[in-house]
C-alpha positions, 0 to 999 in steps of 0.5 A: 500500500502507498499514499500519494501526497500533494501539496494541493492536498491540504488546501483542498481540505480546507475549501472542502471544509469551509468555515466562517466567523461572523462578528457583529460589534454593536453600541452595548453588545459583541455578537460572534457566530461560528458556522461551518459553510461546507460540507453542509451548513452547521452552526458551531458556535454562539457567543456574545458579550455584553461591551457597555462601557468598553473602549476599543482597546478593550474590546479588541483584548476580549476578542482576542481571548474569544478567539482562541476558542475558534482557531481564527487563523483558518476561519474567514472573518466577515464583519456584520452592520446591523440597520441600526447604524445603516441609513437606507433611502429608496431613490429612482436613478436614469440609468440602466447602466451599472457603472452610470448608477455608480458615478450617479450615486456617488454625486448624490449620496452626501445628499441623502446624510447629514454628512459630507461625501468623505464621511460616509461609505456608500454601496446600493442594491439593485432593485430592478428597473422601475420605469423605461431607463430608470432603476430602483436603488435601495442606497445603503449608507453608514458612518466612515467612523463606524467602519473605521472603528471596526478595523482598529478594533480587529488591526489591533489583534492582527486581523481584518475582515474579508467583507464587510456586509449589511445583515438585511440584504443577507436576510432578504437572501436566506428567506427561501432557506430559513422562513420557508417563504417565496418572494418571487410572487408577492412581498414579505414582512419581516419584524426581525427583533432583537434586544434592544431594536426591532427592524421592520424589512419588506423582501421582494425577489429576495431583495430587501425594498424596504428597511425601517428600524424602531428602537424598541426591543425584547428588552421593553416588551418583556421587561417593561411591557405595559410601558412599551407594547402599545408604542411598539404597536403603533410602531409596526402601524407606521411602518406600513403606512410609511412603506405604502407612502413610498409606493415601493410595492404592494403591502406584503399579505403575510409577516414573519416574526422572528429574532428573540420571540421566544418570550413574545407569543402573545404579540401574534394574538394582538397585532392586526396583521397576519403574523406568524412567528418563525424560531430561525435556528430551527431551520439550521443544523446545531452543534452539541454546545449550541444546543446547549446553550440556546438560553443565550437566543431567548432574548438575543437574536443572532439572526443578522450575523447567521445570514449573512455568513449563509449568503456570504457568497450571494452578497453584492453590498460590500462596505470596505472603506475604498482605500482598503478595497484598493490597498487589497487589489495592490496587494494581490497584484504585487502577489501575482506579480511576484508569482510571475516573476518567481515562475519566469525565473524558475522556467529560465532556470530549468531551461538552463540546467536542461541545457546544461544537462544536454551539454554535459550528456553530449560532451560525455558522449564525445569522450566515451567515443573518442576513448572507443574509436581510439585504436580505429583513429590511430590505424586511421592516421597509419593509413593516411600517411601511406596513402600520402606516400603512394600518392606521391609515388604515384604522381612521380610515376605520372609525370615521369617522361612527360617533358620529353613527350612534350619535345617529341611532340613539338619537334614532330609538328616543327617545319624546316623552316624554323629554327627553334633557339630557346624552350621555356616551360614557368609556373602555372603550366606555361610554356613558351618556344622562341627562334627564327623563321625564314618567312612569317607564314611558318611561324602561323603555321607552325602556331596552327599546328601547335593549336591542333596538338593535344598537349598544347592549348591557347598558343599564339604569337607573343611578337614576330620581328624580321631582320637581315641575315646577309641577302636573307629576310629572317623573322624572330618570333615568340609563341606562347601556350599552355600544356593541354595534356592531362595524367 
C-alpha cells in the first residue's frame, strides 16, 4: 500500500471544509457566530458579550481571548452592520447602466446624510428597473467612523475582515432557506427583533425594498411591557403606512416574526396583521454546545450575523472603506506579480540546467567515443600517411617522361623552316618556344599546328620581328601556350 501526497492536498481540505466567523460589534453588545459553510451548513458556535462601557482597546483584548476558542487563523472573518447604524433611502436613478448608477450615486449620496461625501461609505442594491431607463436603488449608507472603528478594533489583534456586509440584504437572501417563504410572487414582512431594536424589512425577489428600524426591543416588551407594547404597536402601524407612502410595492399579505420571540407569543394574538412567528435556528443544523446553550437566543437574536455568513457568497453590498478595497487589489497584484516573476525565473532556470544537462550528456558522449574509436583513429592516421606516400609515388610515376613527350611532340609538328633557339616551360603550366623563321607564314603555321596538338592549348604569337641575315629576310618570333595534356 502507498499514499500519494500533494501539496494541493491540504488546501483542498480546507475549501472542502469551509468555515466562517461572523462578528457583529454593536453600541452595548459583541455578537460572534461560528458556522461551518461546507460540507453542509452547521452552526458551531454562539457567543456574545455584553461591551457597555468598553473602549476599543478593550474590546479588541476580549476578542482576542474569544478567539482562541475558534482557531481564527483558518476561519474567514466577515464583519456584520446591523440597520441600526445603516441609513437606507429608496431613490429612482436614469440609468440602466451599472457603472452610470455608480458615478450617479456617488454625486448624490452626501445628499441623502447629514454628512459630507468623505464621511460616509456608500454601496446600493439593485432593485430592478422601475420605469423605461430608470432603476430602483435601495442606497445603503453608514458612518466612515463606524467602519473605521471596526478595523482598529480587529488591526489591533492582527486581523481584518474579508467583507464587510449589511445583515438585511443577507436576510432578504436566506428567506427561501430559513422562513420557508417565496418572494418571487408577492412581498414579505419581516419584524426581525432583537434586544434592544426591532427592524421592520419588506423582501421582494429576495431583495430587501424596504428597511425601517424602531428602537424598541425584547428588552421593553418583556421587561417593561405595559410601558412599551402599545408604542411598539403603533410602531409596526407606521411602518406600513410609511412603506405604502413610498409606493415601493404592494403591502406584503403575510409577516414573519422572528429574532428573540421566544418570550413574545402573545404579540401574534394582538397585532392586526397576519403574523406568524418563525424560531430561525430551527431551520439550521446545531452543534452539541449550541444546543446547549440556546438560553443565550431567548432574548438575543443572532439572526443578522447567521445570514449573512449563509449568503456570504450571494452578497453584492460590500462596505470596505475604498482605500482598503484598493490597498487589497495592490496587494494581490504585487502577489501575482511576484508569482510571475518567481515562475519566469524558475522556467529560465530549468531551461538552463536542461541545457546544461544536454551539454554535459553530449560532451560525455564525445569522450566515451573518442576513448572507443581510439585504436580505429590511430590505424586511421597509419593509413593516411601511406596513402600520402603512394600518392606521391604515384604522381612521380605520372609525370615521369612527360617533358620529353612534350619535345617529341613539338619537334614532330616543327617545319624546316624554323629554327627553334630557346624552350621555356614557368609556373602555372606555361610554356613558351622562341627562334627564327625564314618567312612569317611558318611561324602561323607552325602556331596552327601547335593549336591542333593535344598537349598544347591557347598558343599564339607573343611578337614576330624580321631582320637581315646577309641577302636573307629572317623573322624572330615568340609563341606562347599552355600544356593541354592531362595524367
Amino acid at each position: 500500500m502507498f499514499k500519494i501526497r500533494f501539496k494541493g492536498a491540504r488546501q483542498f481540505r480546507e475549501i472542502a471544509k469551509r468555515e466562517v466567523l461572523g462578528i457583529e460589534v454593536d453600541k452595548n453588545r459583541l455578537k460572534l457566530v461560528h458556522l461551518r459553510l461546507l460540507p453542509s451548513p452547521e452552526v458551531l458556535d454562539l457567543v456574545q458579550k455584553d461591551i457597555t462601557g468598553l473602549n476599543d482597546i478593550e474590546i479588541a483584548n476580549l476578542l482576542l481571548k474569544l478567539f482562541d476558542i475558534f482557531a481564527v487563523k483558518n476561519l474567514e472573518i466577515v464583519a456584520v452592520i446591523t440597520p441600526r447604524v445603516v441609513i437606507t433611502k429608496n431613490i429612482e436613478i436614469p440609468s440602466t447602466d451599472p457603472q452610470e448608477i455608480k458615478e450617479i450615486l456617488n454625486l448624490q449620496a452626501g445628499r441623502h446624510t447629514p454628512y459630507s461625501r468623505d464621511e460616509i461609505i456608500m454601496d446600493y442594491i439593485n432593485l430592478g428597473i422601475y420605469r423605461r431607463n430608470y432603476t430602483r436603488i435601495l442606497l445603503v449608507i453608514v458612518n466612515r467612523n463606524i467602519i473605521q472603528q471596526i478595523f482598529n478594533i480587529l488591526n489591533r489583534i492582527g486581523i481584518s475582515p474579508k467583507k464587510v456586509v449589511f445583515s438585511v440584504e443577507a436576510i432578504a437572501l436566506s428567506t427561501a432557506r430559513l422562513f420557508k417563504v417565496s418572494t418571487e410572487q408577492v412581498p414579505l414582512g419581516i419584524i426581525h427583533i432583537d434586544e434592544e431594536s426591532t427592524d421592520f424589512i419588506v423582501v421582494s425577489y429576495s431583495k430587501p425594498i424596504f428597511i425601517r428600524q424602531i428602537p424598541l426591543g425584547v428588552r421593553h416588551l418583556v421587561f417593561e411591557k405595559d410601558k412599551y407594547q402599545l408604542r411598539f404597536l403603533e410602531e409596526i402601524r407606521r411602518s406600513r403606512e410609511l412603506y405604502q407612502s413610498e409606493d415601493v410595492g404592494e403591502l406584503p399579505k403575510e409577516f414573519i416574526f422572528t429574532g428573540g420571540v421566544e418570550s413574545l407569543s402573545e404579540l401574534e394574538q394582538i397585532m392586526d396583521i397576519n403574523l406568524k412567528r418563525v424560531f430561525y435556528l430551527k431551520e439550521l443544523s446545531l452543534s452539541k454546545k449550541v444546543i446547549e446553550n440556546t438560553s443565550i437566543t431567548k432574548n438575543i437574536s443572532f439572526l443578522n450575523t447567521i445570514a449573512s455568513l449563509l449568503s456570504l457568497d450571494k452578497i453584492m453590498v460590500d462596505l470596505i472603506p475604498e482605500e482598503i478595497k484598493l490597498k487589497r487589489i495592490l496587494q494581490v497584484r504585487a502577489k501575482q506579480l511576484l508569482k510571475s516573476g518567481i515562475l519566469v525565473l524558475t522556467i529560465f532556470v530549468l531551461l538552463f540546467f536542461i541545457l546544461l544537462i544536454k551539454i554535459y550528456c553530449k560532451s560525455l558522449y564525445l569522450k566515451n567515443m573518442d576513448k572507443k574509436y581510439q585504436v580505429l583513429i590511430q590505424q586511421a592516421k597509419e593509413l593516411e600517411e601511406d596513402f600520402s606516400r603512394l600518392s606521391l609515388v604515384k604522381n612521380f610515376l605520372t609525370h615521369r617522361g612527360y617533358s620529353l613527350e612534350v619535345l617529341i611532340e613539338v619537334y614532330s609538328i616543327l617545319p624546316s623552316e624554323i629554327e627553334l633557339s630557346d624552350i621555356r616551360y614557368e609556373e602555372q603550366r606555361k610554356f613558351s618556344l622562341r627562334g627564327s623563321a625564314t618567312s612569317m607564314s611558318s611561324v602561323f603555321s607552325f602556331v596552327d599546328s601547335l593549336e591542333k596538338s593535344i598537349y598544347f592549348k591557347e598558343a599564339r604569337t607573343r611578337y614576330t620581328t624580321k631582320r637581315k641575315v646577309g641577302t636573307k629576310d629572317v623573322t624572330d618570333f615568340e609563341i606562347i601556350c599552355s600544356l593541354e595534356k592531362s595524367y
